[in-house]
N, C-alpha and C positions, 0 to 999 in steps of 0.2 A: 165277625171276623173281617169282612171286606172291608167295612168302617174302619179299623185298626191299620190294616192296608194301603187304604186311601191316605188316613191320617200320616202314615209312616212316611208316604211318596212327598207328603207333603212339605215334612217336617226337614227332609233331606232337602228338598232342591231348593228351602228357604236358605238352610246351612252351607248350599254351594255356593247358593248367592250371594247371600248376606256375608260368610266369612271365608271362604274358599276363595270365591271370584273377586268379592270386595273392592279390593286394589284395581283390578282389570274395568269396573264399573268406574269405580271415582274417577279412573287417568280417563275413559268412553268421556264421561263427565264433564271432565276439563277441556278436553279437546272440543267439545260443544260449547263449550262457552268462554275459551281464552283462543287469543289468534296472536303468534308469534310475531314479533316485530322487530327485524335486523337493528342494531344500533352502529350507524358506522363508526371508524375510529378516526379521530382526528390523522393526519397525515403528518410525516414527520416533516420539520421543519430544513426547508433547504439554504445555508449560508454560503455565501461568499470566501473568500481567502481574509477579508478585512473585518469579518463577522455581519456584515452587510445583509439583509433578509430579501435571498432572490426569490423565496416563495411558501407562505404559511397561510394560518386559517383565521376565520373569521366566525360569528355568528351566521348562522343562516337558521330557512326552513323549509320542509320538506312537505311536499302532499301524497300521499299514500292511501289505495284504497285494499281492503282489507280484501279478500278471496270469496269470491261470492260469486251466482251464476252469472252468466255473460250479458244475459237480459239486461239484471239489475244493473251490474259493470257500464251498461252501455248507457242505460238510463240517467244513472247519475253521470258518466260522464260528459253528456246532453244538458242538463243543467249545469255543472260548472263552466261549459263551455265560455259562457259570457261574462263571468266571474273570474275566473285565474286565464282567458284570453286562450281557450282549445280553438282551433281552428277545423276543419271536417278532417283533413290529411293527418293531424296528430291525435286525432281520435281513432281514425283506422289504425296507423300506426299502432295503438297503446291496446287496440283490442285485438293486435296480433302480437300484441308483447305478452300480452295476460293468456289469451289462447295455449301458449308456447310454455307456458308455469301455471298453469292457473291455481298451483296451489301455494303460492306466493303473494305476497302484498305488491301490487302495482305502483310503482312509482310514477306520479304524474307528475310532477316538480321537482327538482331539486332544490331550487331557489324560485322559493315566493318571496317576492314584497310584502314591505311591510303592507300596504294598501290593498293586495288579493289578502293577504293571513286578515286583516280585520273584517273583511270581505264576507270567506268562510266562517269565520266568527259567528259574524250575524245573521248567519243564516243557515247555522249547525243543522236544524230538523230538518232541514229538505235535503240534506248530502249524508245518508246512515251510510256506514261503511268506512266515512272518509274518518282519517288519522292525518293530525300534523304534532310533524316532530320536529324536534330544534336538532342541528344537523351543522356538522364544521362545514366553512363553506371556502373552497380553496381560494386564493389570491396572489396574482403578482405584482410587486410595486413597482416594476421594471416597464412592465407592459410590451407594447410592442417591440422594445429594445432587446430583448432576450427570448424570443416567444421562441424562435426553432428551436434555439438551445434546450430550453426549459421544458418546452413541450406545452401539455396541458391535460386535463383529467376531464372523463366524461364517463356515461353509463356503458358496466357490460353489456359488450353485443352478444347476441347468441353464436353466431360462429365465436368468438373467445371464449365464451363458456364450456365449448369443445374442447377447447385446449389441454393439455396436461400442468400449466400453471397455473390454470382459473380453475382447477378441479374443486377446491370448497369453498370459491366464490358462488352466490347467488344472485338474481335478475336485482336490478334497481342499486347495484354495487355500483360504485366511481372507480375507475381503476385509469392508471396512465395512457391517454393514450399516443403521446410521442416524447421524443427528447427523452430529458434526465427521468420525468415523471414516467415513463415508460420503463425507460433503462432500468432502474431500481424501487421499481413496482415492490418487491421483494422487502426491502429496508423503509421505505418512507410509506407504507401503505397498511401496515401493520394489521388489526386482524379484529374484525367486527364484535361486535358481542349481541347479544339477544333479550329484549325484554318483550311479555306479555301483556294484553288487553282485556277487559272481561266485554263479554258482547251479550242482546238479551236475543230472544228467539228471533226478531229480525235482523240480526246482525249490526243490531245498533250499538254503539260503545256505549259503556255505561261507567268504563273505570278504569283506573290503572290497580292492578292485581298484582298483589303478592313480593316483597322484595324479594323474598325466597326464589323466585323463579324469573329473575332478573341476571344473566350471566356478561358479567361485564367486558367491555372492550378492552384492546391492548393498542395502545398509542403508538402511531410509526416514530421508527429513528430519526432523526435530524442526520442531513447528510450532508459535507462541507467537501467546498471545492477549491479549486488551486485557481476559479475563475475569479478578475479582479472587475467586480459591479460597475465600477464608476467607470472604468475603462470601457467596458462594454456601452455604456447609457453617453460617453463623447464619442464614439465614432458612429453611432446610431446619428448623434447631434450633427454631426460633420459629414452626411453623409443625407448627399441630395434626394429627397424625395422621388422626382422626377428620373433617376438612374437607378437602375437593376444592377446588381454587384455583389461583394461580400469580402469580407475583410476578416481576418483571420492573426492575432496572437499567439504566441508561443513562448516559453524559455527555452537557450538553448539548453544543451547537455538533457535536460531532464527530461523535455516534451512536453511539459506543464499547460495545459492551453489557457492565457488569460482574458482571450475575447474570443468571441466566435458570432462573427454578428453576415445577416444575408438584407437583403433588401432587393425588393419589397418585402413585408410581414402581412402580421396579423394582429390584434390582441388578443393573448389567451383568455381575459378575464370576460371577453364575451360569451367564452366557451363552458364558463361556469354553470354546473345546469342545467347543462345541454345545449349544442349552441343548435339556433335558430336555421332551419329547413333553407329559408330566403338567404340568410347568410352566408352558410355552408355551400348552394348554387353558385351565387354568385363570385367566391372566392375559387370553385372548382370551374368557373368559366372564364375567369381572369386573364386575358393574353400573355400577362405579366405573372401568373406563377407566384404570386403571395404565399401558397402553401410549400412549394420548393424552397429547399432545405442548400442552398447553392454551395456554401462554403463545404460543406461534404458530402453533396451529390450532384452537384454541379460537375462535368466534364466539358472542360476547353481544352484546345493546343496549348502548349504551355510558350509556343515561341519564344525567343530571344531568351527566357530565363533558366532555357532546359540549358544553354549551352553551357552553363557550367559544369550541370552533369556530364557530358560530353569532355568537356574540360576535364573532371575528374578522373571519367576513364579511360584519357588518354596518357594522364601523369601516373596514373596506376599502374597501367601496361606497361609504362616505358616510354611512347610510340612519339611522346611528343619533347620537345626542348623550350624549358620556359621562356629562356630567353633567345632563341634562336629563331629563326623565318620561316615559313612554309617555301615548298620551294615555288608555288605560282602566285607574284601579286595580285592584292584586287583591282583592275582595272572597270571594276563594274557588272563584273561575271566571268563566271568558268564556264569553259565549254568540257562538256564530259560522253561522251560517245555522240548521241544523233541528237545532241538536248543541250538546250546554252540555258546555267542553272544562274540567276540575277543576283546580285547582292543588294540589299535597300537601297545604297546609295548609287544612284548611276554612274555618278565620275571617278568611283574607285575609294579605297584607303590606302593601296601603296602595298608593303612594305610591313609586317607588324608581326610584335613579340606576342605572347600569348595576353599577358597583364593588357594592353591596348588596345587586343583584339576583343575583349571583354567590352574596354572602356565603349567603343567606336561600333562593337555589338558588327562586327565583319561576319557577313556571311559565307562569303569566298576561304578566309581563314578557316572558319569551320566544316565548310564543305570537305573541304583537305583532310581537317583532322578526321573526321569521320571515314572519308577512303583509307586512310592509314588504319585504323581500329580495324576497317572490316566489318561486312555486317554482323556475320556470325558472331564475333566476340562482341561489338556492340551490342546486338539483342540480350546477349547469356548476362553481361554486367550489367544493361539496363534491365534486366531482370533478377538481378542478386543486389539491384539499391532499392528495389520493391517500387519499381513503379507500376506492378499488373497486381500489386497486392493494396490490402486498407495497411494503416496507420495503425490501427488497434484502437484507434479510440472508441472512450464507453458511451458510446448511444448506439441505439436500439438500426440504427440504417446508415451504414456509409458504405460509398462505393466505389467500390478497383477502378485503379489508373487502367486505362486501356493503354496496351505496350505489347507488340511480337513479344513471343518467348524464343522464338527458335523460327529458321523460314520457312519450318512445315508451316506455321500460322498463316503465313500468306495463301498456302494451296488449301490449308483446311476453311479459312476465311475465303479466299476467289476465287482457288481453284489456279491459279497458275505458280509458277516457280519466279522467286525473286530474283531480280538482277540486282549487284553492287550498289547501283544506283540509288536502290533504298535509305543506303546508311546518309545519302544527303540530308534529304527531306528529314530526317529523321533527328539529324547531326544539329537543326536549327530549330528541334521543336515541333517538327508539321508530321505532314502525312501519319501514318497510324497510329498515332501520341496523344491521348488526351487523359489529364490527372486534374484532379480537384484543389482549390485554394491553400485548401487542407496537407494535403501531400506535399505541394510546393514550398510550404512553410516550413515542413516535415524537415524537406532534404535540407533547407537552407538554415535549420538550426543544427544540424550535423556539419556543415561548415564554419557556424560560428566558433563552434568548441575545439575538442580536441580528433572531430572527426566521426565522434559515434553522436546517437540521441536515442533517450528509449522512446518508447511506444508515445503516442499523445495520450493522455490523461484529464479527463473533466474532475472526479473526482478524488479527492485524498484519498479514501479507505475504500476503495470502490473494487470492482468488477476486473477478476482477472481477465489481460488481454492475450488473444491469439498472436498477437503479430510480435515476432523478436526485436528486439533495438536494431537502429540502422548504423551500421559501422561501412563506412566510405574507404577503411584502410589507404589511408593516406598519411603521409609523413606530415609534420610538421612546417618544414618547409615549403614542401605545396601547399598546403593550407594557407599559408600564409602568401604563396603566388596567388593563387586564386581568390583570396582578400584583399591583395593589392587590385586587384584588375574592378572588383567589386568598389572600392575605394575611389579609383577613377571615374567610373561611373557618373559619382555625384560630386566630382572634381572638376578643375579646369577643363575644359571641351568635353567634359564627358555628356551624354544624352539627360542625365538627371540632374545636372549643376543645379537648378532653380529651386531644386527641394531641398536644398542642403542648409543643418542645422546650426544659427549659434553657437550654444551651447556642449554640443552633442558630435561624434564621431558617426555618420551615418553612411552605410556603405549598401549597395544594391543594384539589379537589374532591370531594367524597362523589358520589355516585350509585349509584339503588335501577336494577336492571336489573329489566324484566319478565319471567318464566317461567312459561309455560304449563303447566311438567309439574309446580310445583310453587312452593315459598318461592321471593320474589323474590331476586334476587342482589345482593353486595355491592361497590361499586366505590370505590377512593380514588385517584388518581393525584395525584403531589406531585413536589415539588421542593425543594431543604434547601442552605442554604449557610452561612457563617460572618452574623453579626448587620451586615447593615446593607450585605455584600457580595454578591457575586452567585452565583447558585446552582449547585451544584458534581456534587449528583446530582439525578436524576428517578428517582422507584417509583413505578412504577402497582402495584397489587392488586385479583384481583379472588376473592371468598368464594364458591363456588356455595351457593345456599339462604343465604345472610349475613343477608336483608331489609334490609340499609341497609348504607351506605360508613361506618361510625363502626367498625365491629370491622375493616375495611378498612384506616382513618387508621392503627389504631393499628401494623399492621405496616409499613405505608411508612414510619411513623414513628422505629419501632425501627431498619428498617434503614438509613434514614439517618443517623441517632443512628451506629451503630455503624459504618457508613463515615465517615464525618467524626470522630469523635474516634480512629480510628488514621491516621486522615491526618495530625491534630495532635498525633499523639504523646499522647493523654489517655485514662487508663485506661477502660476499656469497664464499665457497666455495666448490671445486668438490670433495673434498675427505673432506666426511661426517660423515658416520657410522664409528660403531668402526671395522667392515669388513676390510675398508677403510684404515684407520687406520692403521691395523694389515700389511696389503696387502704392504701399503705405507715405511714402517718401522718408524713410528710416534711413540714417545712415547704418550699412554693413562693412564696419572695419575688419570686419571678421572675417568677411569673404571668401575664399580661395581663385581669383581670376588666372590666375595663373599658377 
């Protein structure tokens, strides 16, 4: 009877096992001897406005070691060292990356050479563990000409991996880490797949296993922009190595941005893979700021180029007569309580209507207008044209004009109560004002048009924006005052005559920005259309250390020049301005001298 007992216990827990458990056993099974392997997905393809390719993939390959104890991990990582070039730092590194996952495939490469892959090749039996997979490998043809805009793609960190939009990202993923590659991580980054390895009791590969268990990737979108490539890649060309700056495109009416270039850069495509420890130092030690993003995190005074803002909300109010005087000439300064406020020019301007006082960039004149506004309503409208807000534009960091909203700001900021006097300083650009290239360009395509502009825009189908369209309410007829005075500008005695186009209707401000750490800075922001028509692009520029908006003129200049003559189908050429011109020994029949 026990016999039959025994037999019975027996016969059951074979039937649990064998056909009960079964299933529970073969998956035990599998998991000992397949090790999952992320397959990422190509990235969607990023275009230009002309179909131009600002950033797609390539072949690459990848080094990955499969999940295995820390020993082993470290062990082989010790031998590859001198083979794929670890260094002792990226080994610590990678065994605090695996520590943090370790049941994850550790990404040691993103991008081997060819010369490390034949490398490992040849010496498969000493590296068990290791996996290389062919893997899209990102690229920009632009290069350093596009790098802030664009961004660039590297491994998730573990803080991102916190995130709530890295939630079903894993370790050894690329994911954007600035610019448009950031901004639309979402659309161009699309969505990894998974394939299997078979391993034997030492975790050595021995196969690729099974289609069945192969789940495949999903390709990002292709993303197109209203940016125009080639514009971008000449004012990088035109645009002195030796000078920190950034230059900035636009349409009016729409806010379309078609360049958006800083300088100094970087190349993203060193970033491919990971960029390089020594690299990454030395770019984050750089006095020059290679990694600042200037054209939309850059804040200067906007000097001289604010006064049309100023301009604007004085014709709004009422307050001012375009064609009428202030009631005190420049004589070379105002005296205004215990304080004699300077105008540029020491000898005075006299005398002047508003349109002249643009041309001649009078400070005196504006001082005026500015006590007429008030601070009060000055702050409230310099705060309803949005110069304490962004633009809207879709990248991932741009940053508010600093602008009073109101003169609690000044007690909540220093703690005392503002005097009238503020609205001077304020009225020419200076004291608490400082707005990015970005914005400047902003307002000055809302004066090209009919007075409004939407938001800025990088991409076509992209990223709703926060910020509302900027509407200046202004009539027609101001608008048109305050184009003429822009007009003069780069007319007869105006400060920017020397940048003035052939071909081209080009209208604009100079402005000196203040800097405490050093030479003031240089500002031009313009606007350029065919003769007699209306204006088609907006450049702001701004020179750090310039001392004046005239070496400013001349690159808004050029790159309007050379946006509008391939718009019209007419040959591009390097000598532009009438600078240019002069310099060249060209006759300028064209001239404006008077």
């Amino acid at each position: 009877m026990l016999l039959f007992l025994v037999l019975g216990a027996l016969i059951v827990a074979f039937f649990r096992t064998q056909v009960l458990r079964s299933t529970a056993y073969a998956l035990q099974s599998d998991l000992n001897r397949l090790r999952p392997i992320p397959v990422p997905a190509p990235r969607g393809t990023i275009y230009d406005r002309n179909g131009r390719i600002v950033a797609d993939n390539l072949p690459g390959y990848a080094l990955l070691l499969l999940p295995a104890p820390r020993d082993s991990i470290r062990s082989t990582l010790r031998r590859l060292a001198p083979v794929v070039g670890l260094t002792s730092a990226h080994i610590t590194a990678l065994l605090a990356k695996q520590a943090a996952q370790p049941n994850q495939p550790l990404v040691v490469s993103n991008d081997l050479s060819f010369q490390q892959l034949a490398a490992v090749e040849e010496r498969r039996q000493r590296f068990p563990g290791v996996f290389i997979d062919m893997r899209p490998k990102r690229r920009y043809p632009a290069g350093r000409a596009a790098a802030h805009l664009v961004g660039y793609v590297a491994e998730i960190s573990e803080e991102e991996l916190k995130l709530p939009q890295f939630r079903s990202f894993t370790q050894g993923q690329l994911v954007g880490k600035a610019g448009l590659e950031r901004q639309y991580e979402a659309v161009v980054g699309g969505t990894p797949g998974m394939r299997y390895v078979e391993v034997d009791a030492h975790g050595r590969i021995v196969g690729q296993f099974a289609p069945r268990t192969l789940l495949p990737y999903v390709e990002g979108k292709p993303l197109r922009l209203h940016l125009d490539l080639e514009l971008q890649e000449w004012v990088a060309r035109i645009f002195p190595d030796s000078m920190r700056g950034a230059v900035v495109a636009i349409e009016p009416v729409s806010g379309h941005v078609l360049a958006l270039y800083t300088n100094p850069g970087y190349d993203p495509n060193q970033f491919v893979g990971g960029v390089a420890p020594e690299l990454w130092r030395q770019l984050n030690a750089d006095p020059s700021k290679p990694l600042l993003h200037r054209a939309v995190t850059g804040l200067y005074p906007p000097g001289s180029t604010f006064k049309l803002a100023t301009a604007a909300i004085g014709l709004e109010l009422g307050v001012v007569d375009p064609e009428g005087f202030m009631p005190i000439p420049c004589r070379g300064g105002l005296q205004y309580g215990n304080r004699y406020f300077k105008c540029w020019q020491a000898k005075g301007h006299g005398f002047l209507a508003l349109p002249d006082a643009i041309r001649q960039s009078c400070d005196v004149y504006f001082y005026q207008l500015g006590l007429k506004i008030g601070l009060e309503r000055f702050l409230a409208e310099g705060t309803r044209l949005g110069f304490s807000r962004r633009t809207g534009i879709d990248l991932p960091v741009e940053r508010a004009g600093n602008f009073p909203d109101s003169p609690d700001w000044f007690r909540r900021r220093f703690g005392w109560k503002p005097t009238p006097a503020e609205a001077l300083s304020l009225a020419i650009g200076q004291g608490p004002n400082d707005q990015t290239p970005l914005k400047m360009a902003h307002f000055y395509a809302a004066l090209a048009g009919d007075g409004s502009v939407g938001p800025a825009r990088l991409a076509v189908d992209g990223d709703s924006v926060e910020a509302p369209a900027l509407d200046l309410h202004l009539s027609a007829r101001n608008l048109e005052v305050l184009r003429e005075g822009l007009r003069r500008v780069v007319g007869p005695g105006g400060t920017a005559l020397s940048a003035s186009l052939e071909h081209w209707d080009l209208l604009g401000k100079t402005g000196t920005s203040q800097n405490p750490h050093g030479p003031d800075h240089g500002w031009f922001v313009g606007m350029a259309g065919p003769r007699g028509g209306k204006p088609e692009i907006i450049v702001s520029a701004i020179l750090e250390f310039g001392e004046h908006g005239t070496a400013a003129a001349q690159f808004v200049a050029k790159t309007a020049d050379f946006y509008l003559r391939r718009r019209y189908g007419m040959p591009v050429d390097t000598i532009q301005t009438l600078r240019e011109h002069l310099i060249a020994g060209r006759p300028v029949p064209w001239a404006r001298w008077q």
